[in-house]
LOVOVEX-504704 format. One line per field, with one value per residue (C-alpha): residue in one letter; chain; x, y, z. Coordinates in Angstrom, 3 decimals. Layout:
// LOVOVEX-504704
vexlo [A;...];
guvex [A;...];
px [X;...];
py [Y;...];
pz [Z;...];
This chain:
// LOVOVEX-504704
vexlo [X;X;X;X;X;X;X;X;X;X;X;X;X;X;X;X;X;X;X;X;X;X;X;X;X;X;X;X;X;X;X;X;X;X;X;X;X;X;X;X;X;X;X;X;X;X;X;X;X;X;X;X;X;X;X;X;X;X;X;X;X;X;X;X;X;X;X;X;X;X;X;X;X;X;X;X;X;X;X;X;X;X;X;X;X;X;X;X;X;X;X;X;X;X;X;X;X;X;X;X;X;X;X;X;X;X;X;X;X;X;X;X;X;X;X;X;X;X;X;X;X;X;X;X;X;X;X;X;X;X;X;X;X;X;X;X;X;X;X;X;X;X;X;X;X;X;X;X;X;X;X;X;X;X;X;X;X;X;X;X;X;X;X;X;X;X;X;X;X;X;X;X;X;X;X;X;X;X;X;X;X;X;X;X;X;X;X;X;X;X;X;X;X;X;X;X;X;X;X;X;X;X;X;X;X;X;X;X;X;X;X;X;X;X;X;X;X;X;X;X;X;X;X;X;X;X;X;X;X;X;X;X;X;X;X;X;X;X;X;X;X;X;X;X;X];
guvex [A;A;A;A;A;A;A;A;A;A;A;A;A;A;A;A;A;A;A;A;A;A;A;A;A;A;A;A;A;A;A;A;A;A;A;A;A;A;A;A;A;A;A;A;A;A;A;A;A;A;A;A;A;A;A;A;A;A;A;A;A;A;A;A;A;A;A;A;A;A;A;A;A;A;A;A;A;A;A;A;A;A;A;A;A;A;A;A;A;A;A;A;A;A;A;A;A;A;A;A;A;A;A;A;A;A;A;A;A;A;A;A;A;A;A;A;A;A;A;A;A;A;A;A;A;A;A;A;A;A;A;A;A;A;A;A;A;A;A;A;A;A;A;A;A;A;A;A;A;A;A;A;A;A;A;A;A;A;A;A;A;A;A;A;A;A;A;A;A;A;A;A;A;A;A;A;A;A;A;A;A;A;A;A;A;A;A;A;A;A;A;A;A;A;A;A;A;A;A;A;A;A;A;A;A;A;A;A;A;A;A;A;A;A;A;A;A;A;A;A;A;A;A;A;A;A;A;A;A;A;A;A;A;A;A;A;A;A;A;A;A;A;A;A;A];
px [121.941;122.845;121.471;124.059;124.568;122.933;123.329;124.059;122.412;120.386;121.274;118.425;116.423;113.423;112.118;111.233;107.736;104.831;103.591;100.279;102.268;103.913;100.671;99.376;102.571;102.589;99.113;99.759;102.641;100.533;97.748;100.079;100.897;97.960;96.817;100.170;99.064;101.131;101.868;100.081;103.409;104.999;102.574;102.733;106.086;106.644;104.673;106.335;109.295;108.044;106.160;109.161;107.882;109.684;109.368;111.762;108.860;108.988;110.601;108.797;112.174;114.561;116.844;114.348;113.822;115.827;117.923;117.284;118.499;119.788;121.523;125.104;124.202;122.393;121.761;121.207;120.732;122.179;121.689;125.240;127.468;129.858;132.230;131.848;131.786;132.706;136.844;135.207;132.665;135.065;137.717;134.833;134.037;138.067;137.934;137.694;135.291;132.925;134.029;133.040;129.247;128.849;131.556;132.277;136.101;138.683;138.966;136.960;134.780;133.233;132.005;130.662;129.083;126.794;126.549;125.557;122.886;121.032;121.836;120.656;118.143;113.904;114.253;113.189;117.210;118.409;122.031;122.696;126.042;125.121;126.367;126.595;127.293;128.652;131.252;130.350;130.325;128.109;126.565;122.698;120.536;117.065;115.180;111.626;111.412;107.985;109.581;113.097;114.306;113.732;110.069;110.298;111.743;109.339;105.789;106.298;103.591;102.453;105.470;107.613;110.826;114.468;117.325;121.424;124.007;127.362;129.198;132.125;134.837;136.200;136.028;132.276;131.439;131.105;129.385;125.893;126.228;124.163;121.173;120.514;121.448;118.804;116.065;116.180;116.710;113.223;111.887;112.822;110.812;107.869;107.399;107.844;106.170;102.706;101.609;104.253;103.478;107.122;110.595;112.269;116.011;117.974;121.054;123.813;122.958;126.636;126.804;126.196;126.468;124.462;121.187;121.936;121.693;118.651;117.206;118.080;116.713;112.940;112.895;111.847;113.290;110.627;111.848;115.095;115.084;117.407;118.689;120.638;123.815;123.280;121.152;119.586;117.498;114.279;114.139;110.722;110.270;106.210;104.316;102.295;104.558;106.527;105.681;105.774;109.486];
py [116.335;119.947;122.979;124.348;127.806;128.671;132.301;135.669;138.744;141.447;143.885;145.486;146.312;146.613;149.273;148.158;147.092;148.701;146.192;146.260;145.327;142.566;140.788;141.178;139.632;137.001;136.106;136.086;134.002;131.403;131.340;130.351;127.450;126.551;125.943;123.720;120.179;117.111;116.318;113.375;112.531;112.298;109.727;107.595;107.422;105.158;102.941;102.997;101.894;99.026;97.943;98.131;101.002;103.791;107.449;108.607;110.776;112.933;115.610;114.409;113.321;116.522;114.437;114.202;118.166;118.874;121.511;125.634;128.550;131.421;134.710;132.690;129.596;126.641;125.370;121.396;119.941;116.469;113.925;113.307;110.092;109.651;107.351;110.059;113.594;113.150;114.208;117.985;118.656;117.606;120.128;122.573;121.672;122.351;125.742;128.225;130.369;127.756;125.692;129.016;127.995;124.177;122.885;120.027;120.462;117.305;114.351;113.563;111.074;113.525;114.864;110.985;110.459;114.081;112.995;109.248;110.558;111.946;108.902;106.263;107.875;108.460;110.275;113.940;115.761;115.512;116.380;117.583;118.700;122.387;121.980;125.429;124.504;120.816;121.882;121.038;124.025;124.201;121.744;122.024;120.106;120.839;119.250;119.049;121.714;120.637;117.571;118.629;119.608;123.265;123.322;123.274;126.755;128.254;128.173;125.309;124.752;120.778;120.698;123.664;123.092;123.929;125.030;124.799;126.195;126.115;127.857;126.122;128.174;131.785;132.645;132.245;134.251;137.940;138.568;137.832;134.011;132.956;135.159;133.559;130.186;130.566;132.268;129.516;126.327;128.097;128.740;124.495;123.599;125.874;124.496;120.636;120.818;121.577;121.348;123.498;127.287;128.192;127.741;128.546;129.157;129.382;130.848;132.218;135.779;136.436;135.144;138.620;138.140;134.600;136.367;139.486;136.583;135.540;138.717;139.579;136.561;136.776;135.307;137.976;137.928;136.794;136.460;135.921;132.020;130.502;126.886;124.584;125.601;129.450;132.533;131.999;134.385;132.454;133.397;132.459;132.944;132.969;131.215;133.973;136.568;134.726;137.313;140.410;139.761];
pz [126.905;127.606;126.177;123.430;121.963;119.094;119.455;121.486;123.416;121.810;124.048;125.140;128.224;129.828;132.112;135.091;135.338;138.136;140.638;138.687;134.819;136.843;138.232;134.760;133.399;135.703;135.180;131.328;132.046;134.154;132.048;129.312;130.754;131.869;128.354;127.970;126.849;127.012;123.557;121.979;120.631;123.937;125.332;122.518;122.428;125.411;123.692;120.527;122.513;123.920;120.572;118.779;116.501;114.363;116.111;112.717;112.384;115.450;112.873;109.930;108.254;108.530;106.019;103.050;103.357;100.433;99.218;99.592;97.573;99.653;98.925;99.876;97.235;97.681;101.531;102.527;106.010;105.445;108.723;110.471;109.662;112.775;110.684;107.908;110.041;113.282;112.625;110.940;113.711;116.594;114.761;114.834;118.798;119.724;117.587;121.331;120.189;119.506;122.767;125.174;124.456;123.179;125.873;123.732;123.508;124.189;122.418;119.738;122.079;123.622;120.287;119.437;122.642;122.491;118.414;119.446;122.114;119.180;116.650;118.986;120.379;120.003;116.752;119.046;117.960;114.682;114.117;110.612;108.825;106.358;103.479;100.944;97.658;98.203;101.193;104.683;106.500;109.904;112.627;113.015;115.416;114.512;118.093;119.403;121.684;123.428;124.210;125.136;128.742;127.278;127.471;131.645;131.373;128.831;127.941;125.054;122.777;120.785;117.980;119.179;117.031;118.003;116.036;117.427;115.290;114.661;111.986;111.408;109.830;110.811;107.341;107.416;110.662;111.164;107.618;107.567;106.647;109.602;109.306;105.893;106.547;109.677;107.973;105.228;107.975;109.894;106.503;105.824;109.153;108.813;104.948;106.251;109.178;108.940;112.939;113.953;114.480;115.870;115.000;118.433;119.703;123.238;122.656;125.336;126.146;126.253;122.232;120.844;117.478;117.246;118.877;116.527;113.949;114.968;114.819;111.397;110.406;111.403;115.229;117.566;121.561;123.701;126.995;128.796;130.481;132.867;131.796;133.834;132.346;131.410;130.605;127.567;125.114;124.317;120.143;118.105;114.897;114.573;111.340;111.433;111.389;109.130;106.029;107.647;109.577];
């Protein structure tokens, strides 16, 4: 499955580091993933597979979360219905702006076949339709990060969880809508999911706005990472910072 947008570049930089910062970094950076284990999860899966068992839990049930009140009215992942949703989020998928980064644009069987990917498979992406005050009005996938392609390219840590986003309508971009909507979907994870420390994000460094988004909403930039199909702004939004950001 390929790594959407979620959001944009911060626009900052970095002096350049001495040869002595460097080998530090670097040795931070190994030693980081040194401590990397393979998830329990992630083993037992296979065998869930082949015993027939559910791995629903892999997210621990994204669609019994419930409802959350935000400064825009009251926010609801609810889990994606093809035969229900798939005509609005294809609509959304065609809209250019939002084709530039998710490069789902065509006919609305492309849109199925990345939704049915999810939908059919081990339970590890969850696609979810926003809903603010009864209306349908972004896409969410809300993904295991420590057990997605993603964690190759970054230090990933035992229940790392992803966010994707799409805001839907032009009406509802440009004025603040996402950073609330975000900080109450990490807010949603970090309340449901007790084992996992980090909410994290990849979004296009080109995607201004999105990663400004971010931002405003509590992740912090940690780290520029190169993904198979672009330059990406690794975003985490830390439990433990989770008060004081």
């Amino acid at each position: 499955m390929p790594l959407p947008d979620a959001s944009a570049d911060a626009g900052t930089e970095s002096a350049p580091e001495s040869a002595a910062e460097s080998s530090t970094a670097d040795r931070a950076d190994v030693q980081d993933t040194l401590d990397l284990r393979l998830p329990e999860e992630l083993i037992a899966l296979f065998g869930a597979s082949d015993a027939g068992e559910s791995t629903d839990d892999l997210l621990d049930n994204v669609s019994d979360w419930g409802p959350a009140t935000t400064s825009a009215g009251v926010f609801q992942l609810v889990s994606v219905r093809i035969e229900r949703d798939l005509p609005l989020i294809s609509r959304w998928m065609n809209d250019p702006a939002v084709a530039a980064f998710w490069e789902l644009a065509g006919p609305a069987a492309v849109t199925e076949a990345h939704l049915r990917d999810q939908i059919d498979g081990d339970g590890r992406s969850v696609p979810c339709l926003g809903v603010l005050d009864g209306t349908p009005m972004s896409y969410w996938e809300v993904y295991r990060a420590d057990l997605d392609a993603l964690a190759r390219h970054y230090p990933a840590r035992p229940h790392d969880t992803g966010l994707h986003l799409l805001i839907g309508g032009v009406a509802d971009r440009g004025r603040g809508l996402g950073t609330s909507l975000l900080r109450a979907v990490a807010d949603l994870v970090l309340d449901h999911r007790a084992a996992c420390a980090r909410v994290i994000a990849e979004p296009d460094l080109r995607n201004t706005p999105s990663v400004s988004a971010f931002l405003s909403a509590g992740f912090r930039f940690a780290a520029e990472v190169d993904l198979p199909d672009k330059r990406a702004a690794l975003m985490v939004r830390d439990r433990a910072l989770r008060a004081l950001l």
